[in-house]
C-alpha positions in Angstrom: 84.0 131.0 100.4 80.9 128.6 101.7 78.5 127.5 98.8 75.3 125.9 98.9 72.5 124.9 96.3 69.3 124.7 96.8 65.9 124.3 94.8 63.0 127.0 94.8 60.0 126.2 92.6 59.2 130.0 91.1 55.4 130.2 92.5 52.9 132.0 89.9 52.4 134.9 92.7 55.9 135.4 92.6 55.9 136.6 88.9 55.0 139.8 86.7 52.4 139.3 83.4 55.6 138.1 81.5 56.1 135.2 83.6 59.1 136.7 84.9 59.8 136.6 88.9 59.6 140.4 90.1 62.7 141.5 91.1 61.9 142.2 94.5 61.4 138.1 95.1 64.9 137.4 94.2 65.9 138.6 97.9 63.6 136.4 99.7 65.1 133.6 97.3 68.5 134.9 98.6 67.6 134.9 101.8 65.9 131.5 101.7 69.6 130.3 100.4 71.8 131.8 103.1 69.3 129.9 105.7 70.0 126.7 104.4 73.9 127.3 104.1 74.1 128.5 107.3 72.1 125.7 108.4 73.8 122.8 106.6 77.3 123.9 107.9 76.6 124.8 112.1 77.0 128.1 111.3 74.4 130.7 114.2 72.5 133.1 112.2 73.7 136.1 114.3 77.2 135.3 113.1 76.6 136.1 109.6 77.8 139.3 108.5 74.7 141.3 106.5 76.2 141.3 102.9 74.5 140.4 100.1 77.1 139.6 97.0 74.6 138.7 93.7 76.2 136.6 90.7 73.5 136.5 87.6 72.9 133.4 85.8 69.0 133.9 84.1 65.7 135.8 84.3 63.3 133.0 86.5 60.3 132.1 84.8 57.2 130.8 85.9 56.7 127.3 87.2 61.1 127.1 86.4 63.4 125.4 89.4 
């Protein structure tokens, strides 16, 4: 399994009046992530297969990295 970390500032647009980022943003995020990875190891885009496997650390906050 290929890993990758990267660092996404949450923007305040991004979140609901909790603070919270709206769910919907976490696939953009997720998205975001697979660019890099597929990026830092040589890997064209049109070879990745379209799954999306989520593991669940913590609600994002505002202004949280």
């Amino acid at each position: 399994m290929l890993t990758n970390t990267i660092e996404i500032r949450v923007r305040y647009a991004e979140t609901d009046q909790m603070k919270r980022v709206y769910y919907p943003k976490y696939l953009e995020y997720f998205e975001l992530g697979r660019a890099h990875l597929l990026r830092d190891y040589g890997i064209p885009y049109s070879e990745m297969e379209s799954r999306l496997e989520v593991v669940w650390y913590r609600t994002l906050i505002f202004n949280s990295v």
